[in-house]
N, C-alpha and C positions, 0 to 999 in steps of 0.2 A: 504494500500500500504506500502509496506517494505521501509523503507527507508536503506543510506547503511550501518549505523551501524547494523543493524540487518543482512547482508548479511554476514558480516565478522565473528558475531559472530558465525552462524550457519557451516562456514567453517569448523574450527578444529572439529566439531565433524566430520562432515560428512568422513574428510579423515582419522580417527582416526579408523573406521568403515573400513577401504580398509586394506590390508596387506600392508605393505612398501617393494617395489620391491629394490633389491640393486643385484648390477651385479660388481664386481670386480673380476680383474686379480691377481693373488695369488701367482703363480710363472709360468714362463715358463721354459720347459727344454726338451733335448734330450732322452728320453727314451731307444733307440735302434739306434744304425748306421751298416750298413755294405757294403763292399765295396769289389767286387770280379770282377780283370782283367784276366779269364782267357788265352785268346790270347794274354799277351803280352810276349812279345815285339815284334811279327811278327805285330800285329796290329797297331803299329808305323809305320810300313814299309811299307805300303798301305797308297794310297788317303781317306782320312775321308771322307765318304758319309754313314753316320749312318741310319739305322732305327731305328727309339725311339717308342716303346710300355711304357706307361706311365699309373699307375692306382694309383687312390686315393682313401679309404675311411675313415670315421672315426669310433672310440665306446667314449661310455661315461660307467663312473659308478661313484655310488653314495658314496665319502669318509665317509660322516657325512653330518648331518642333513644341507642345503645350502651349502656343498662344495662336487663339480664334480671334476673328474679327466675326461679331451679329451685327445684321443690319434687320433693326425690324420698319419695312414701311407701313406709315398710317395713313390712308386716305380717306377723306371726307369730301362729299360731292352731296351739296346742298341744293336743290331744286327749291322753284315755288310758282305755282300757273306753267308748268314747263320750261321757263329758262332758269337757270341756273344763276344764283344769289352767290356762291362762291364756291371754287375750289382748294382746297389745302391739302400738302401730303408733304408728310416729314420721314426722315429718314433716319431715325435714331438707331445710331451706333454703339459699340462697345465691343475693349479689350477684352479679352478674358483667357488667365491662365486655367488652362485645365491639362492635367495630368494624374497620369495613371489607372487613366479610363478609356479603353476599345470599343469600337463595333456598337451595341445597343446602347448600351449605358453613355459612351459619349454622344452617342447620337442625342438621348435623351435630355443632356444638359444643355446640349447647343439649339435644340428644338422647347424645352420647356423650361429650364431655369435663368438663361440667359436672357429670350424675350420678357420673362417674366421680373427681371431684374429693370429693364428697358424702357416695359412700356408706360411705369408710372410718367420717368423722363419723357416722350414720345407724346404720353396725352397731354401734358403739361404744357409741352411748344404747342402742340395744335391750338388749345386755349388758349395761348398767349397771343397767337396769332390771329386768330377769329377777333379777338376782345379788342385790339390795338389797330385792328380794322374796322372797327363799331360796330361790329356784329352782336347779338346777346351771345354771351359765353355757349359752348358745346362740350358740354360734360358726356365724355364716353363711359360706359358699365365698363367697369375691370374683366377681365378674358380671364377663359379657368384654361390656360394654355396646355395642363394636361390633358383635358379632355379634347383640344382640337389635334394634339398631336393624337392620341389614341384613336380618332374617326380618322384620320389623314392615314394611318396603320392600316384600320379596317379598308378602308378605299383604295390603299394600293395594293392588298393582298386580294381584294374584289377585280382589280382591275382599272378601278373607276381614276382618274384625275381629277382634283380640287384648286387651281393654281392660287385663291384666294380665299380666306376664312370672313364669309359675309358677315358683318355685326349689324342691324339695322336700327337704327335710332327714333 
């Protein structure tokens, strides 16, 4: 029977034997913003009752060895009577070391922990952007980005293509 110095000691090796996972944020930043009113100022002059077409998705690529660059795009395409009151779409970025994760498991942080680190940043510009152009603010619901990765799973083991995750506001 082991007693617990023997348990300890066989520890360090055992984890010595695993890769050391490490997950940090590197930098975040706007990559792309653009911001196009073409109705106005007639668009002031009307009751605001928008329709919001709203689509998200991300890419990743690989900088160097542990360091990803995410880019998550946010667009907002605001109709109202059929022309269009304004478009915006930002392109929030971010560094991210990740190491000592393969195959699913990196897949899984560059598809859901990354965007999910991002998009508070991402909805924030949009706001900023809307508000500073006198529009009323465009508050987005939060993404449960696990669950669009796990339907984008389902969809391409169906067959099916999604190239955008609709949100509609």
């Amino acid at each position: 029977m082991a007693d617990e110095n023997d348990i300890q000691a066989t520890q360090p090796a055992e984890s010595a034997q695993q890769p050391q996972v490490r997950f940090s944020v590197q930098r975040i930043y706007i990559k792309d913003a653009s911001f196009e009113a073409p109705d106005t100022p007639e668009s002031f002059r009307r009751a605001y009752q928008p329709q919001v077409n709203f689509t998200i998705n991300s890419r990743s690529k690989k900088v160097e060895d542990g360091i990803f660059e995410v880019v998550l795009r946010l667009t907002a395409d605001v109709k109202q009577e059929g022309k269009t009151v304004f478009l915006v779409e930002v392109q929030q970025a971010g560094v991210f070391e990740v190491a000592g994760l393969e195959g699913d498991r990196l897949d899984q942080v560059l598809s859901i922990t990354c965007p999910s680190v991002l998009f508070p940043y991402g909805r924030e510009a949009i706001d900023s952007l809307v508000t500073k152009a006198s529009f009323p603010a465009l508050m987005l619901a939060p993404i449960n980005f696990e669950a669009v990765y796990a339907q984008a799973k389902r969809n391409q083991e169906a067959g099916i293509t999604a190239p955008e995750t609709p949100e509609a506001q």
